[in-house]
C-alpha positions as CSV (number, residue, x, y, z in Angstrom):
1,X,112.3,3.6,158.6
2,X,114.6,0.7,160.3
3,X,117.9,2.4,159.1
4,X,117.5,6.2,159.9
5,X,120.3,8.4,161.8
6,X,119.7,11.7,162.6
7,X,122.8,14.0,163.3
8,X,121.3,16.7,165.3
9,X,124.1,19.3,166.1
10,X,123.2,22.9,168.2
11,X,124.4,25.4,168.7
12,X,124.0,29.5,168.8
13,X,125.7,29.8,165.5
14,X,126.6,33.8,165.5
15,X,128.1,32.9,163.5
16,X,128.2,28.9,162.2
17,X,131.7,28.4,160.9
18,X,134.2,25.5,159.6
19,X,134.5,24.1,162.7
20,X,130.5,23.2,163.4
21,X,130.6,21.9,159.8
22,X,133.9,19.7,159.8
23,X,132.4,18.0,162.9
24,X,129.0,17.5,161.4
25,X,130.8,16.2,158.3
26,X,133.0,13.9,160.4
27,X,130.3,12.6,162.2
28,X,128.5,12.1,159.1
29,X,130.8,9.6,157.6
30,X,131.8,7.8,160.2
31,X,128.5,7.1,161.7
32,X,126.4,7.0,158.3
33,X,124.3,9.3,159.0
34,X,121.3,9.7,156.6
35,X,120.2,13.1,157.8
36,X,122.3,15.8,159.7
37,X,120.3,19.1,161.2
38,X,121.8,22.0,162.6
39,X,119.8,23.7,165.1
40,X,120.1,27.5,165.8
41,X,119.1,28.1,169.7
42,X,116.4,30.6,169.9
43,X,117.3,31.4,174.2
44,X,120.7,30.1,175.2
45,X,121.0,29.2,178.6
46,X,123.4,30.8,180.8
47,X,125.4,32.8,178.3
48,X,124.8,36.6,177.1
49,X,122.1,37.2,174.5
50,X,123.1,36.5,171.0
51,X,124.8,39.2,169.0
52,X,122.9,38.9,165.6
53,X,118.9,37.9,165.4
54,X,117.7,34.6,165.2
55,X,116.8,35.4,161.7
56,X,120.4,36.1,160.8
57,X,121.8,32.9,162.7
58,X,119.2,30.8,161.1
59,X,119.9,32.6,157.3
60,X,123.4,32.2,158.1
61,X,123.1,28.2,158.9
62,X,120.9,27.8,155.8
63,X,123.9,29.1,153.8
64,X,126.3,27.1,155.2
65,X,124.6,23.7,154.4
66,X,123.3,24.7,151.1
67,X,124.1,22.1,148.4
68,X,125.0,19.4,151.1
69,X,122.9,16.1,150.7
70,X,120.8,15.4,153.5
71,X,122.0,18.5,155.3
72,X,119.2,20.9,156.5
73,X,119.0,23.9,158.9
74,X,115.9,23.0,161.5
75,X,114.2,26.0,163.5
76,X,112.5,23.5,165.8
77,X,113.9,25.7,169.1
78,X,113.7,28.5,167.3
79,X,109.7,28.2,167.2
80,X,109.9,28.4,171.2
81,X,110.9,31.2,173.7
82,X,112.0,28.7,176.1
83,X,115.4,28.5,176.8
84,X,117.1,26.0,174.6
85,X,117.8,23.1,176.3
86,X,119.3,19.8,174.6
87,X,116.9,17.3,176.9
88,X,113.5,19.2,175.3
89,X,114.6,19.5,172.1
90,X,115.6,15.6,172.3
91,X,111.9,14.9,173.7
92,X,110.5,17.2,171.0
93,X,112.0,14.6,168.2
94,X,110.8,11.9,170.7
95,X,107.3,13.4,170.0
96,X,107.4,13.3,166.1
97,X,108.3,9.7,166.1
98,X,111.8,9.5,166.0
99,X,113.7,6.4,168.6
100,X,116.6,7.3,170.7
101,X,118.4,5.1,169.0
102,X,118.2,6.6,165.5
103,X,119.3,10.4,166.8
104,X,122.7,11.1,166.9
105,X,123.6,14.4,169.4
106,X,126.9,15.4,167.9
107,X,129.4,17.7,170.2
108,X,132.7,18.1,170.8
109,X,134.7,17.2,173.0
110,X,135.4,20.3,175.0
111,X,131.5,20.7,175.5
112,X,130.9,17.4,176.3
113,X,133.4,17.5,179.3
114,X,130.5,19.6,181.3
115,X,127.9,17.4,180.7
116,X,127.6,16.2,184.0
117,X,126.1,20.1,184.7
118,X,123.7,19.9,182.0
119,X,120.0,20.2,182.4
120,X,118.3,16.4,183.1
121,X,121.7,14.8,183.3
122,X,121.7,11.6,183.6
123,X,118.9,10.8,182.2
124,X,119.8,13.0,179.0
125,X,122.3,10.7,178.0
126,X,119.5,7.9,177.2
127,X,117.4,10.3,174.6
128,X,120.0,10.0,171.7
129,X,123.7,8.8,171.1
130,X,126.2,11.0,172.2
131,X,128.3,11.2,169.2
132,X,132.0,13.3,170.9
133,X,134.8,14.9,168.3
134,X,137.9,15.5,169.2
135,X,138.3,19.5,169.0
136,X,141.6,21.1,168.9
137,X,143.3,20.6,172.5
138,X,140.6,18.2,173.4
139,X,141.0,14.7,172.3
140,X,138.2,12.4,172.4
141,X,140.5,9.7,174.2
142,X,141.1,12.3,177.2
143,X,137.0,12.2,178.2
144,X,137.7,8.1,179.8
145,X,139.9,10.1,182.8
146,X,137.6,13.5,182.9
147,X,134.5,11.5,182.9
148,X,134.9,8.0,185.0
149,X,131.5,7.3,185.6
150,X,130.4,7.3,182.0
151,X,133.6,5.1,180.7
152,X,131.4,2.0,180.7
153,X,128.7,4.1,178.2
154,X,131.7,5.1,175.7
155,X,132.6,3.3,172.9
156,X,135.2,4.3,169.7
157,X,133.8,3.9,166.7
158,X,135.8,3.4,163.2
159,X,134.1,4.7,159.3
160,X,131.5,1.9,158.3
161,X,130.9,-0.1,162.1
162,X,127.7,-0.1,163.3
163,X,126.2,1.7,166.1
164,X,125.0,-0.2,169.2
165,X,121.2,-0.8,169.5
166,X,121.2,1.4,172.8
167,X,121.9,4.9,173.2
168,X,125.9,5.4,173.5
169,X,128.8,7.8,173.9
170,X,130.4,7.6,170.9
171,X,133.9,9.0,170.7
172,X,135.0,10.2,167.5
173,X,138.6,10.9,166.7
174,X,139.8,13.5,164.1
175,X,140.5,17.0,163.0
176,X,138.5,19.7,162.6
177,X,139.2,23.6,162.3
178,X,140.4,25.4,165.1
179,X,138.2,28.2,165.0
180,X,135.6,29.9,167.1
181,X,132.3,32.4,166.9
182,X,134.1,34.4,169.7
183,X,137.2,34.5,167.3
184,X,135.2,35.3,164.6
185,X,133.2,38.1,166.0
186,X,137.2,39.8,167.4
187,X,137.8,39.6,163.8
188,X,135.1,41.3,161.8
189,X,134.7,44.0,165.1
190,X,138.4,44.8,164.3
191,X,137.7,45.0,160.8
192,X,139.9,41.5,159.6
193,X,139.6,39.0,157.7
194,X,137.7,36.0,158.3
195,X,137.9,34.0,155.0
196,X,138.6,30.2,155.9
197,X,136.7,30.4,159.0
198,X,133.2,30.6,158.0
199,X,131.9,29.1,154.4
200,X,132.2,31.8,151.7
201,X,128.2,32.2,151.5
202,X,128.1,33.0,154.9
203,X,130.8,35.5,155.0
204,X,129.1,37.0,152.1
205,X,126.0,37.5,153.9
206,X,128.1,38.9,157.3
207,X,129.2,41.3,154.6
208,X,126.3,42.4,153.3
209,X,124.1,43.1,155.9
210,X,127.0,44.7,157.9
211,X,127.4,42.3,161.1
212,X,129.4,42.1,164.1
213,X,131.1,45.8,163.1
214,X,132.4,47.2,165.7
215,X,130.1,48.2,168.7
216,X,129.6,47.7,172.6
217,X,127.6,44.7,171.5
218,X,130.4,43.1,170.5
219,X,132.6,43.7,173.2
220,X,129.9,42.1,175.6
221,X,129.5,38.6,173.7
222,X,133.4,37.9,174.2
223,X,132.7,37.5,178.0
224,X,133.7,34.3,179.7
225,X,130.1,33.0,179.9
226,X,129.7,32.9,176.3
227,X,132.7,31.6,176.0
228,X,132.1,28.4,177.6
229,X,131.2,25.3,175.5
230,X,128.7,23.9,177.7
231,X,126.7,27.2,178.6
232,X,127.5,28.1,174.2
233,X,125.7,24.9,173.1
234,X,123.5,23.1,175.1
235,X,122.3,24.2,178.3
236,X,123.6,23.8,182.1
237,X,121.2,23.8,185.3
């Protein structure tokens, strides 16, 4: 399969909300991707434990991209105890086949800014395209000065262009929900609302099986380490 892109986005997902999924679904259309997985983290590095179980996180993803074409939720890190690092789960697809060239790591912007701490950096950067969205407050455009060294790597790419043959940093511009897990957890521990944050299934199952009520728990996972993008998603040294 010649024409294959994979959109591989992680992430701890306690919970997955509009914002993973607008970016996926960004990505999705202006790269062409034919797959996109989303990838619950079994061990995060560098960050608290997560609040819910990994069977909740992975229930909750499976929810979230129910009914979307080509849209899956993959347990491929959390089948290991390892922590879960970006690099080995890149080398892990490397191992079933798939070419650097047809994986496409999607991230935002604001996580992407640390990636000079991240586990196997540089070499990461040639397992997969790099494929940045702006987030709220963090424009792709702003990476070029934060990031000097890797200006030459970055390229912007418009809806229906195709991707270069070697693995790239490609910045995506657009909007996507300003929301956050950390946000999201406040809420429900207060007892609010979080309808418009987190697809309707997915709220429905918070509901159900009575997560992220209020609890020491929850006052531990809003602590500054898990609230940083790079130690949230994808693994620093």
């Amino acid at each position: 399969m010649t024409n294959r892109r994979i959109g591989l986005l992680g992430g701890t997902f306690d919970p997955i909300h509009l914002g993973h999924i607008e970016l996926a679904a960004l990505a999705q259309t202006t790269l062409g991707l034919t797959e996109v997985l989303l990838i619950p983290a079994n061990v995060p590095p560098h960050r608290t434990k997560p609040l819910t179980s990994s069977f909740h996180r992975f229930a909750m993803t499976a929810l979230a991209v129910a009914g979307r074409p080509g849209w899956c939720a993959s347990d491929v890190e959390l089948r290991h105890e390892a922590p879960s690092y970006t690099t080995t789960t890149l080398v892990r697809f490397h191992q079933q086949g798939y070419l650097a060239r047809e994986l496409f790591f999607l991230i935002g912007a604001d996580a992407f800014a640390d990636i000079t701490s991240w586990r196997e950096y540089p070499q990461i950067l040639d397992r997969a395209h790099f494929a940045v969205v702006s987030r709220p407050s963090y424009p792709v455009i702003e990476l070029r000065e934060q990031l000097p060294d890797l200006v030459d790597r970055m390229v912007v790419m418009e809806e229906g262009e195709q991707p270069p043959d070697t693995p790239s940093i490609i910045l995506i511009d657009g909007l996507t929900a300003n929301v956050s897990s950390t946000a999201i957890r406040a809420r429900l521990s207060a007892g609010e609302s979080v309808e418009g944050m987190v697809d309707d299934r997915v709220r429905q199952h918070i509901a159900q099986h009575g997560l992220y009520r209020s609890s020491p728990g929850n006052r531990q996972t809003s602590s500054s380490v898990g609230n940083s993008p790079a130690g949230r998603l994808h693994g620093q040294n």
